[in-house]
N, C-alpha and C positions, 0 to 999 in steps of 0.2 A: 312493487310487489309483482312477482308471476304470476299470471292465472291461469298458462295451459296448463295440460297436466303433467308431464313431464317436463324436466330441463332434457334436451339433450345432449348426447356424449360426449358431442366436439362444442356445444357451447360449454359445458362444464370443463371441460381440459383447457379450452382456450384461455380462461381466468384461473387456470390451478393447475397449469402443466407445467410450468416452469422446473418446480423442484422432480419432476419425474425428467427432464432434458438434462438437467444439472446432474438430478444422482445416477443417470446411466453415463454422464461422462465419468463423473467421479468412478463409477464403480469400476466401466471399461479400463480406467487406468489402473486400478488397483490388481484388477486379474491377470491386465497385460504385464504392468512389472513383474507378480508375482509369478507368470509364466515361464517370461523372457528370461530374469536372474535368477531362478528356482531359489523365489524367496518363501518364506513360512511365513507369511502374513496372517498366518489363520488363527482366528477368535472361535473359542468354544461354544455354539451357537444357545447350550441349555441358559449361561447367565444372559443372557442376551436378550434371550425372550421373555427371562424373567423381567429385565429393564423394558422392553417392549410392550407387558404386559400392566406393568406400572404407568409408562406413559399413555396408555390406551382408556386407562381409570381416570388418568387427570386429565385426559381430551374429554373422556366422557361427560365428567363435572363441569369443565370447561365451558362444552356444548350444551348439558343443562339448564345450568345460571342463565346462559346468554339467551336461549330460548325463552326463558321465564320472560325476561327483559324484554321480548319480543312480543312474548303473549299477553302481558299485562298493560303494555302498548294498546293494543288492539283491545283489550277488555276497557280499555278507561275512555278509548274514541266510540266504543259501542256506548257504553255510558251515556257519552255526549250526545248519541244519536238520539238517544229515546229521551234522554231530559232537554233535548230541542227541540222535539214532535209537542212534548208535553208545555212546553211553551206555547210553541204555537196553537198548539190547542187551549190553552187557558188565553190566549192576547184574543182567540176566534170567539171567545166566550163568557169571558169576564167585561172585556170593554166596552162600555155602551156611551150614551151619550153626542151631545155635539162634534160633527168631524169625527167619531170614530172610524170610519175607515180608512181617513188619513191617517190618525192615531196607530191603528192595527199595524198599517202600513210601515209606519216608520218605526214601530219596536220589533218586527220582522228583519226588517232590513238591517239594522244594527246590529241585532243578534247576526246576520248574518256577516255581518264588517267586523265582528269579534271573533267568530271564526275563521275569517280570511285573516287576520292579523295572529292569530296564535299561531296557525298555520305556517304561517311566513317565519314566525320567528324559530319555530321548533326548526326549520334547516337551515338554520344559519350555522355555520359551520365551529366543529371545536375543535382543538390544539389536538384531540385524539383519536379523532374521526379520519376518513381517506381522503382528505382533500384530492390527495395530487393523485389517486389512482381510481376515479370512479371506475366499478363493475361496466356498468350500465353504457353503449354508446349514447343513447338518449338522455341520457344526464354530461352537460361537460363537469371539466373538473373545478369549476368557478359555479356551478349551480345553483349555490347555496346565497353566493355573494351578487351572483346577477340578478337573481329571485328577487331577493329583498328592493333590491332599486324600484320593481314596481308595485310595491305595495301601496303607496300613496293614489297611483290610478287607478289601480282597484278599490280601494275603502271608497273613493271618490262615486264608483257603484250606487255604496251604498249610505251614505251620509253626505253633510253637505259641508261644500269649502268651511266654512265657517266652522262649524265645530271639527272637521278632520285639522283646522289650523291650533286649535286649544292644544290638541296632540302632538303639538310637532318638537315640543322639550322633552316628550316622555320615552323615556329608555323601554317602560315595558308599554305597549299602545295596547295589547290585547286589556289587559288591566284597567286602564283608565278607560277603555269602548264601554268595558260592563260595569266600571262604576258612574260614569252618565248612563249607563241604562236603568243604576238601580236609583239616580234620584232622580230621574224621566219618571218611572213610575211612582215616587214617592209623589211628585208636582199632581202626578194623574188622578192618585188617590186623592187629594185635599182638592181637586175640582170637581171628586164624586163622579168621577169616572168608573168604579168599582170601589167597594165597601172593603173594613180593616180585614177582615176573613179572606180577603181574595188577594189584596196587597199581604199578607203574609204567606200565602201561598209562590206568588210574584218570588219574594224573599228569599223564601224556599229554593228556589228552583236558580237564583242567583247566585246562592251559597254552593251549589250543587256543579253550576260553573264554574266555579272557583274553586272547587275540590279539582274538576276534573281537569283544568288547565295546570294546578298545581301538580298535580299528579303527572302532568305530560311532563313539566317541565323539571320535576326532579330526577324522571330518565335521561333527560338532554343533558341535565348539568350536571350528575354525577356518571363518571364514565365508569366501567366496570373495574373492580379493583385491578391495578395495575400490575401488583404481585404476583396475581392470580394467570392475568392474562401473559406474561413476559414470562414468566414461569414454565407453562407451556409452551411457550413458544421455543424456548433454549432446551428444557427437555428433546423436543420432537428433535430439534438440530444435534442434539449428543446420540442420540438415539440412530439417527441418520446417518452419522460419522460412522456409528461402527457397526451398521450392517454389512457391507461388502464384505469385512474381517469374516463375518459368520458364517455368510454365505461361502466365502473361500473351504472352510470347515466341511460343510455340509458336501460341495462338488468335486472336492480334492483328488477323491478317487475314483471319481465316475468317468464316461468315456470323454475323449477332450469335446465332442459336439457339444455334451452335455457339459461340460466346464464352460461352455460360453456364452451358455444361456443364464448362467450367475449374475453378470450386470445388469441382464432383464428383469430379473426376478426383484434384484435388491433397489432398482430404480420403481418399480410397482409397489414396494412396499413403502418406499418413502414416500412416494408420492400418495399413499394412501392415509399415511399419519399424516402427511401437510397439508391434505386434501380435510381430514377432521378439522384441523387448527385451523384453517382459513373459514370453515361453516363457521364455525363458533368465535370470529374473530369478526365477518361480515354480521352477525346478529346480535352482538352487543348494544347498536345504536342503529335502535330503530326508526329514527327518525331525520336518517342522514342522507336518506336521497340513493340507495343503492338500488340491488337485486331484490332483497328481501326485505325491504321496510313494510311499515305500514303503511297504508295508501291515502296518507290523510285528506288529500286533495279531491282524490273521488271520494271522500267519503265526506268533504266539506260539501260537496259538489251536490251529493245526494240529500242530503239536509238542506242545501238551498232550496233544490226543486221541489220538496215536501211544503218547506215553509211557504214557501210561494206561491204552491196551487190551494195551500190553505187559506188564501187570500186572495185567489183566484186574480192574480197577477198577468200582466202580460210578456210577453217573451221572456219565455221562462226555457232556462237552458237546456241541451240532451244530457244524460249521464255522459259520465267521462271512457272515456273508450281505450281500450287495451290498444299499445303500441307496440308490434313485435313481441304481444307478448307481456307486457308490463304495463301495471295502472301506476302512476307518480300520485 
């Protein structure tokens, strides 16, 4: 995710300038033939804009959708934040007994190795995602597949060989972390660790990670309708073809300086509808490691060091720190 406050100009053309390079060639050629051969190239610019103005409605919608998909990201890892505090607040205050704050200790930490392993899996890459063109130079283009390799040294963090090895047939590991978590605390309650009122509360708050992992992981595996998104994108490209035509319309009769400023214009304007389709094409999948994702990591990040100083833990990490500009 970015955190300044702006993008700048040239970072934003540098990942979306292509189709403004491409349609002032295109265009330069279509004015020079039509100069050179004194051909009639020219498209009546009113249908034009009407098609222009259509495709601007289905960018809009486009951009919509995929924003929602962004937003609702972000609403379900806020989720997570506060029904992790609320954890750790009920493990600071429910647990008593023998060894509790080893006990403490270790249902912390766990919670915290289920967030590192959901984490991990949410960027693993899809058939629909950018693999081969990350935005980001701080992301390569294998980020998703290199990532995962260390997830085993990380959970290692926080659980031990032993049970990170029960894990090692399981396809979803976030899953099976907090279903040992949920019969960790069942074993805790039947040694009276904490009473049936406070183990359903536990429960509670189990089920709640389980919503909100589900919830992550129906944006990852369902990608935005394909119709939708291809749709626009072949629009904006028809739409593109036949601006120079219009533009030829419009400059025909003006003085020739002004005739040659047509390719400018008509490479500005494509570039501006390719420049919508690509927002709205980067925020589909928000959890794929680009410019604009959600920052699950720092925000894993920040949930560790809460849990942690709630158990007044030692070397306990800094927040994650903007990289040029961007939190992963």
């Amino acid at each position: 995710m970015y955190v300044n406050r702006n993008y700048g100009f040239w970072m934003t053309f540098k990942w979306s300038g292509k189709p403004f390079l491409w349609g002032l060639v295109y265009a330069f050629i279509i004015s020079f033939l039509a100069f050179i051969f004194d051909l009639n190239f020219n498209l009546p610019w009113q249908p034009l804009s009407v098609i222009g103005i259509a495709v601007a409605f289905y960018l809009g919608f486009k951009n919509n959708s995929s924003y929602d998909r962004t937003w609702e990201a972000r609403k379900i890892w806020g989720e997570i934040v506060n029904n992790s505090r609320s954890f750790g607040a009920a493990v600071c205050s429910f647990v008593s007994g023998v060894n509790s704050d080893d006990i403490k200790k270790e249902l912390i930490y766990r919670h915290i190795a289920w967030l590192t392993a959901l984490r991990y899996q949410l960027r693993l890459s899809k058939e629909w995602e950018h693999k081969g063109m990350r935005l980001n130079k701080l992301f390569s283009a294998t980020v998703c597949e290199s990532y995962i390799d260390k997830l085993d040294a990380e959970l290692l963090r926080f659980i031990s060989q032993e049970e990170l090895a029960t894990y090692s047939e399981n396809t979803n590991k976030a899953t099976q972390i907090m279903r040992k978590q949920s019969e960790r605390l069942q074993e805790l309650r039947n040694q009276n660790h904490f009473e049936d009122f406070r183990h359903m509360e536990f429960h509670h708050l189990v089920s709640e990670f389980y919503n909100g992992q589900g919830k992550s992981e129906r944006i990852k595996t369902f990608p935005f309708p394909r119709q939708y998104a291809s749709t626009a994108l072949w629009l904006t490209f028809v739409f593109a073809f036949l601006v120079p035509f219009g533009m030829l319309d419009i400059f025909k009769n003006m003085a020739e300086w002004m005739y040659w400023i047509s390719p400018l214009l008509s490479a500005l304007v494509i570039w501006v509808f390719f420049l919508m389709e690509k927002i709205g094409d980067y925020s589909e999948n928000p959890f794929e490691g680009t410019y604009n994702d959600v920052p699950i990591t720092a925000i894993s990040r920040t949930i560790e060091i809460d849990l942690r100083e709630m158990i007044k833990d030692d070397n306990i990490p800094e927040p994650a720190k903007a990289e040029n500009g961007f939190l992963l």
